[in-house]
C-alpha positions as CSV (number, residue, x, y, z in Angstrom):
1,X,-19.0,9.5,19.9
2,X,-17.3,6.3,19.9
3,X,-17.7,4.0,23.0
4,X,-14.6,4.2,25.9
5,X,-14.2,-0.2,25.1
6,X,-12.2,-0.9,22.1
7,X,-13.7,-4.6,22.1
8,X,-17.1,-3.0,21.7
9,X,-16.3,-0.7,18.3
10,X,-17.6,-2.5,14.9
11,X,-14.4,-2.2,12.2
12,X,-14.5,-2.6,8.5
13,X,-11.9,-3.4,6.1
14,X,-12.4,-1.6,2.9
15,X,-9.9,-2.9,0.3
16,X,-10.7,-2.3,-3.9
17,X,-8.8,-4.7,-5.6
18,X,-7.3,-6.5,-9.2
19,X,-6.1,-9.6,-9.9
20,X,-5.5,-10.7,-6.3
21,X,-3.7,-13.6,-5.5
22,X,-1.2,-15.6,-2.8
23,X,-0.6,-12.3,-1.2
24,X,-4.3,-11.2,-0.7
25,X,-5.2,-14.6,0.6
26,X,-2.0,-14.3,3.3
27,X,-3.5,-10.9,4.5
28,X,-7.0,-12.4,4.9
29,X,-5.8,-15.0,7.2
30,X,-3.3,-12.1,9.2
31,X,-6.6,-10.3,9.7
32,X,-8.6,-13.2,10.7
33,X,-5.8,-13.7,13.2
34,X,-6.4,-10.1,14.7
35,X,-6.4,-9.9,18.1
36,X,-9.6,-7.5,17.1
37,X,-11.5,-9.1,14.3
38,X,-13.0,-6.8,11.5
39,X,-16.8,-7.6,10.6
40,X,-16.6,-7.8,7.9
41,X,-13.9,-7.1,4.9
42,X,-15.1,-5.3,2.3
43,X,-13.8,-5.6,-1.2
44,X,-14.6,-3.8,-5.1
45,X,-12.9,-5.9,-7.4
46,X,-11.9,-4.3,-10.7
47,X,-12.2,-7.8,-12.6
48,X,-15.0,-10.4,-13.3
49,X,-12.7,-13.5,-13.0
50,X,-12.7,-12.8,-9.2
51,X,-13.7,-16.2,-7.0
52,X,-15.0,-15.4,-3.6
53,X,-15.4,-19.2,-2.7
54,X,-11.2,-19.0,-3.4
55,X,-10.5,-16.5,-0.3
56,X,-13.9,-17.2,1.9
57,X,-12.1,-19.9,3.7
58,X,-9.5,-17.4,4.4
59,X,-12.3,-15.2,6.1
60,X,-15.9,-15.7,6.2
61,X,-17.0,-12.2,6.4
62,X,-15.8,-11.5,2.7
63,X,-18.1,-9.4,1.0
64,X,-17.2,-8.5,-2.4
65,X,-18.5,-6.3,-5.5
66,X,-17.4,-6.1,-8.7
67,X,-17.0,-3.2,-11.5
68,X,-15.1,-2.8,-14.2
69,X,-11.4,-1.2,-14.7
70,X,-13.1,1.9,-16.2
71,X,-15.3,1.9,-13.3
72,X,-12.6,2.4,-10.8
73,X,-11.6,6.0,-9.4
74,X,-9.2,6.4,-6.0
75,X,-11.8,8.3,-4.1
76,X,-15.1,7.3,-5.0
77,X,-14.7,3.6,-5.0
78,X,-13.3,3.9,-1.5
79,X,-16.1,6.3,-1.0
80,X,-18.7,3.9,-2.1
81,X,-17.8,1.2,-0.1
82,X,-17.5,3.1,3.3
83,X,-21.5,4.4,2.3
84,X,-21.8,0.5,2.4
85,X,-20.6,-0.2,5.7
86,X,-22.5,0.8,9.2
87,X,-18.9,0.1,11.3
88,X,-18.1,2.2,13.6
89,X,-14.4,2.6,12.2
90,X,-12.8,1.7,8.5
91,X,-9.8,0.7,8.0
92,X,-8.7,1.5,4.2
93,X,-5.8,-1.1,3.2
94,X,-4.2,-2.5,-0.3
95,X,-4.2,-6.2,-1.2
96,X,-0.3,-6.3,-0.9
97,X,-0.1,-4.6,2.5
98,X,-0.2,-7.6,5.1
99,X,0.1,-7.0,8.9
100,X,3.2,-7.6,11.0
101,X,1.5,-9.1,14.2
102,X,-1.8,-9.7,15.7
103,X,-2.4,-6.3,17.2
104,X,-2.6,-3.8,13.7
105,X,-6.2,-2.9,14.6
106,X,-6.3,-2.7,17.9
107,X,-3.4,-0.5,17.8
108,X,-5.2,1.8,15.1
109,X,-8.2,1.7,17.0
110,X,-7.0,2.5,20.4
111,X,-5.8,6.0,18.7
112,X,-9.8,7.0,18.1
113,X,-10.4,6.4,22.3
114,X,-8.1,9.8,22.9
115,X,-9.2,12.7,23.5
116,X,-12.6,11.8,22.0
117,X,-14.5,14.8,22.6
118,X,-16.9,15.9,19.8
119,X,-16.3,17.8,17.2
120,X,-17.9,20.8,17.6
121,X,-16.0,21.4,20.6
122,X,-12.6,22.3,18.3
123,X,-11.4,25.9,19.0
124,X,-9.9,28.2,16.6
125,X,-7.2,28.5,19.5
126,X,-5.9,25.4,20.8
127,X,-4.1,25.1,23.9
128,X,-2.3,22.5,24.9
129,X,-4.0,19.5,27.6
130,X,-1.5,17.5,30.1
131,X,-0.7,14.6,27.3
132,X,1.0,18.0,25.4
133,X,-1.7,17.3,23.1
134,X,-4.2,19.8,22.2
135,X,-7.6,20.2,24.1
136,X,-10.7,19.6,22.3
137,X,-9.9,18.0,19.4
138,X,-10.5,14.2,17.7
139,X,-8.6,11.7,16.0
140,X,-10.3,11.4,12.6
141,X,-7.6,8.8,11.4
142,X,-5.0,6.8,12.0
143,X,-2.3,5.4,10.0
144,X,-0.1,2.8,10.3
145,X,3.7,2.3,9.6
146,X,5.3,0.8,6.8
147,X,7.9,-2.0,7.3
148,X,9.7,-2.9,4.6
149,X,9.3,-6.4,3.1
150,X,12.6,-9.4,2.9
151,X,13.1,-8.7,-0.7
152,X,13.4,-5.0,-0.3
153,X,16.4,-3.1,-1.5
154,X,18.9,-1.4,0.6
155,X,18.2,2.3,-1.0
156,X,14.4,1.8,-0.3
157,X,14.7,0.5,3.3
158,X,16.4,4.3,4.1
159,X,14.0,6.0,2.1
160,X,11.1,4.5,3.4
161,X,12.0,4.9,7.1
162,X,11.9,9.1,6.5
163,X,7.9,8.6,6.0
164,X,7.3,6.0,8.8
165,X,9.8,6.5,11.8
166,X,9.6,4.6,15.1
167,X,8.1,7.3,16.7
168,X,4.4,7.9,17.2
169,X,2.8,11.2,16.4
170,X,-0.7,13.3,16.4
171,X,-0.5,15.9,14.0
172,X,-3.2,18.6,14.3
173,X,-3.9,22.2,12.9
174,X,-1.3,23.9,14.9
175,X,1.7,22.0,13.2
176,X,1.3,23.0,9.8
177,X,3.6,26.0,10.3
178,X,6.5,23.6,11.2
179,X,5.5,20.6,9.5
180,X,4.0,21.6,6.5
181,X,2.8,19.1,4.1
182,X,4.0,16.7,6.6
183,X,0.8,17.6,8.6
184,X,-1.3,16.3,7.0
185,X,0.6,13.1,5.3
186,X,-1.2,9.9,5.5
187,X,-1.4,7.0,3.2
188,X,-4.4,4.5,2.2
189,X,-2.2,1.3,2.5
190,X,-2.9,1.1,5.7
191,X,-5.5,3.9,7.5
192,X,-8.2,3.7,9.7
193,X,-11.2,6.1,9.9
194,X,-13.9,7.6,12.0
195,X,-16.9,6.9,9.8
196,X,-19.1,9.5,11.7
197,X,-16.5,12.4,10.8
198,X,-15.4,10.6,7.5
199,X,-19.5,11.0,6.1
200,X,-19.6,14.0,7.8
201,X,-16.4,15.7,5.9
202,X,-17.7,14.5,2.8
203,X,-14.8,11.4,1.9
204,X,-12.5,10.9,-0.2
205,X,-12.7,13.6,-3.8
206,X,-14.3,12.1,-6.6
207,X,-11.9,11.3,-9.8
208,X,-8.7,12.6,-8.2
209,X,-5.6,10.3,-9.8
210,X,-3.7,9.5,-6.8
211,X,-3.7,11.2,-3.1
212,X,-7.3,10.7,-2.2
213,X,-5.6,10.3,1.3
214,X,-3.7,13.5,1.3
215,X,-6.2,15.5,0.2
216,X,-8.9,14.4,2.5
217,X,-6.6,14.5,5.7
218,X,-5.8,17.9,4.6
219,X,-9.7,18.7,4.8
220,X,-9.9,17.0,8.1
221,X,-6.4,19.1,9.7
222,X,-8.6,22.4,8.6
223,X,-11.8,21.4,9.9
224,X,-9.7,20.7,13.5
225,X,-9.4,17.0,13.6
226,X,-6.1,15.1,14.3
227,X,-4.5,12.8,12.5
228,X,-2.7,9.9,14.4
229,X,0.7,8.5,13.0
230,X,1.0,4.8,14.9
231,X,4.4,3.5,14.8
232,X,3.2,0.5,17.0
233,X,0.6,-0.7,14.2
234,X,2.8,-2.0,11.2
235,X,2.1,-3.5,8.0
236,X,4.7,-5.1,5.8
237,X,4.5,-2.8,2.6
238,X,7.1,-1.4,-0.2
239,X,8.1,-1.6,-3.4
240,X,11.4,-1.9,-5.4
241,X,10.5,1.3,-8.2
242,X,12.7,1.8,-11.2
243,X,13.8,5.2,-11.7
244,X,11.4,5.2,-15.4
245,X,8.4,3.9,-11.9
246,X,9.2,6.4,-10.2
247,X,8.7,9.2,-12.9
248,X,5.6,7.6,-13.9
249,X,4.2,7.9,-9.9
250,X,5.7,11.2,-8.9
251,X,4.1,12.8,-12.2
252,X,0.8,11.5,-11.2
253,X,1.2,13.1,-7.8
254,X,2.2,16.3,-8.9
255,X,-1.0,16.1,-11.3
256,X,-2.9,15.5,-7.8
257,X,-1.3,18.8,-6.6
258,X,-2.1,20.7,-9.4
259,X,-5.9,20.0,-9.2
260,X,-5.7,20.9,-5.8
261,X,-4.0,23.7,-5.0
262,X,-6.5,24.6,-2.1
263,X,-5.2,21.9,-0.6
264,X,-0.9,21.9,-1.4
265,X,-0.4,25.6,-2.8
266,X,0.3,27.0,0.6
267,X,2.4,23.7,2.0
268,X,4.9,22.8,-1.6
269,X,6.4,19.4,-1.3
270,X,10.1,20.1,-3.0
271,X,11.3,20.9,0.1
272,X,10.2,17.5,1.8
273,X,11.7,16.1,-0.7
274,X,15.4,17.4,-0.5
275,X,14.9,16.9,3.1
276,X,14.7,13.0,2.6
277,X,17.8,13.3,0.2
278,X,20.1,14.9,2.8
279,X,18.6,12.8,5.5
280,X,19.6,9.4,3.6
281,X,22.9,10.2,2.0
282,X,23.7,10.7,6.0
283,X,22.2,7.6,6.8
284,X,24.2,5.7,4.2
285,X,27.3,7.3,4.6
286,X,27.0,6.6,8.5
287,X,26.3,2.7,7.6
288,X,29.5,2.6,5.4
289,X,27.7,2.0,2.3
290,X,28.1,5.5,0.0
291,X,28.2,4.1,-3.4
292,X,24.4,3.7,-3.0
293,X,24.1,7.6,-2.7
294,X,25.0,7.6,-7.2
295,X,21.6,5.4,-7.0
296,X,19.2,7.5,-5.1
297,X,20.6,10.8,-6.5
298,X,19.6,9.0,-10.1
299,X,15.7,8.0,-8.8
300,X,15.5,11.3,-6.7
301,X,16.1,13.0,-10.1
302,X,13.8,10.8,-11.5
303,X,10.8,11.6,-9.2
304,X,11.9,15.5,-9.5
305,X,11.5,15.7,-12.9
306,X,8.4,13.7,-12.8
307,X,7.1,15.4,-10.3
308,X,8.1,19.5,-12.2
309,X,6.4,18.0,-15.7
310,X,3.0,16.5,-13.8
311,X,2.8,20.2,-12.0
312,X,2.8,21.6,-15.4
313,X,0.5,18.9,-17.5
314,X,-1.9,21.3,-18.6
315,X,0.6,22.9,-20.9
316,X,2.1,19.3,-22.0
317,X,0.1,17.9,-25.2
318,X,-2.7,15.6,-24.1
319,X,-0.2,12.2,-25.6
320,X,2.3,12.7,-24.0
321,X,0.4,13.3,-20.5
322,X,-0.8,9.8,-21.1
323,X,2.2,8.9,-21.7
324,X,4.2,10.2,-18.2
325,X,1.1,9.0,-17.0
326,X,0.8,5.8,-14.5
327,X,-2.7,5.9,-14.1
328,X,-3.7,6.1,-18.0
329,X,-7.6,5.5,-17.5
330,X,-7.7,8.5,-15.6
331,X,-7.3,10.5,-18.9
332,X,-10.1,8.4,-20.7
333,X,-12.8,10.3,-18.4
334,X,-11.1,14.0,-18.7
């Protein structure tokens, strides 16, 4: 059990890396800055030409490992280097996610000092303690909000605020029947975990092409853990996708889903998804700007059809899988 005095907990930052540059060496100084220091920042760099004496400056505690590309797998290098740590907490980030102020960890860590009761006291029956969260249950991770960076577009800045509202939330168990997949939604740019239940529920699935994240928090919702959504800590983090981007990444999700339909064949995602259309075409019609609704109906269709073909891949010939394919290593080891 973790100690009641956030100043006391050790915390790791676990990043895997390639080819990181101005960006990476801006988020080591933001994290040096925290107003709760990491030990240590733990990186796996997918490239030989990496310099450590280049970022050490930026934060003493660097302590990197290298492999190659082919080396490199979503869950089991992240897995590897949380077996390498003894912190009491990890805190799984990107090299382009950098933090917005000086309080991201200590706002992800405060989340672990709630109802901290062990874990073999979760019921199969929860019932609901005077914070209206439910007794007997601990946060297994927390994940931070997503703010969108300056050169952002104007479509992504609405679609990006349906995953990461202002509002803070602890998902458990006993939401799944009214927020399905949303349950158990968490993302790797920026998520912090209890190492004790992490090792205990096994980590992150080996070779899995994309949603290491998902498909863990998943295991940790059914095993009675919580997951902690925490508006207040925010990293500046997003992406301006093509359409032709967006097909490539929304086919390698649905490829995630397919191998794993323990984990997404009772909660399906379309739904989520036609949910974030409606709720943006309101938001931009509302804002005066409707001529941006032709654009996100084009990448929406994008990531739909993307998303129907990487269901199906296993009936798509092995090229062209590779080719609708981000992550095209993957398919060298399958």
């Amino acid at each position: 059990m973790l100690t009641e005095d956030i100043s006391k907990l050790k915390i790791d930052v676990l990043i895997p890396t390639h080819q990181p540059g101005g960006i990476f060496s801006e988020l080591l100084k933001r994290l040096n800055a925290q107003s709760i220091r990491p030990a240590h920042v733990r990186v796996i760099n997918t490239e030989e030409s990496f310099w450590e004496s280049r970022f050490k400056q930026d934060f003493p505690g660097l302590v990197v490992t290298h492999i190659t590309k082919q080396e490199f797998d979503h869950g089991g290098t992240r897995n590897r280097m949380a077996q390498e740590s003894d912190a009491d907490l990890l805190l799984f980030m990107t090299q382009d996610a950098l933090p917005a102020d000086r309080r991201l960890i200590e706002n992800l860590a405060s989340q672990f000092l709630r109802q901290n009761v062990d874990s073999s006291a979760v019921k199969e029956e929860q019932s609901e303690g005077d914070d209206g969260l439910p007794d007997g249950f601990r946060v297994a991770v927390a994940y931070a909000r997503q703010l969108p960076r300056l050169d952002c577009s104007t479509l992504e800045k609405y679609t990006r605020s349906f995953n990461y509202p202002r509002e803070s939330r602890v998902k458990t168990r006993a939401d799944l029947d009214t927020l399905g997949i949303k349950t158990f939604f968490c993302s790797n740019v920026c998520a912090m975990y209890d190492r004790e239940i992490y090792l205990k529920c096994g980590g992150f699935p080996l070779h899995t092409i994309f949603n290491e994240d998902m498909i863990f928090a998943r295991k940790l919702i059914d095993a009675g853990f919580g997951i902690a959504y925490t508006a207040d800590a925010r990293v500046v983090h997003s992406h301006n996708y093509t359409g032709r981007q967006q097909f490539h990444r929304n086919f390698d999700l649905a490829v995630s889903q397919a191998q794993h339909p323990e984990v997404f064949a009772d909660v399906p995602s379309e739904g989520e998804g036609f949910r974030m259309i409606r709720q943006v075409t309101g938001q931009l019609c509302r804002a005066g700007r409707p001529w941006l609704v032709f654009p996100l109906i084009w990448q929406s269709g994008c990531k739909y059809l993307g998303y129907l073909l990487g269901k199906r891949y296993r009936r798509i010939p092995k090229k062209l899988v590779r080719k609708f394919s981000q992550n095209k290593s993957f398919w060298e080891m399958e």
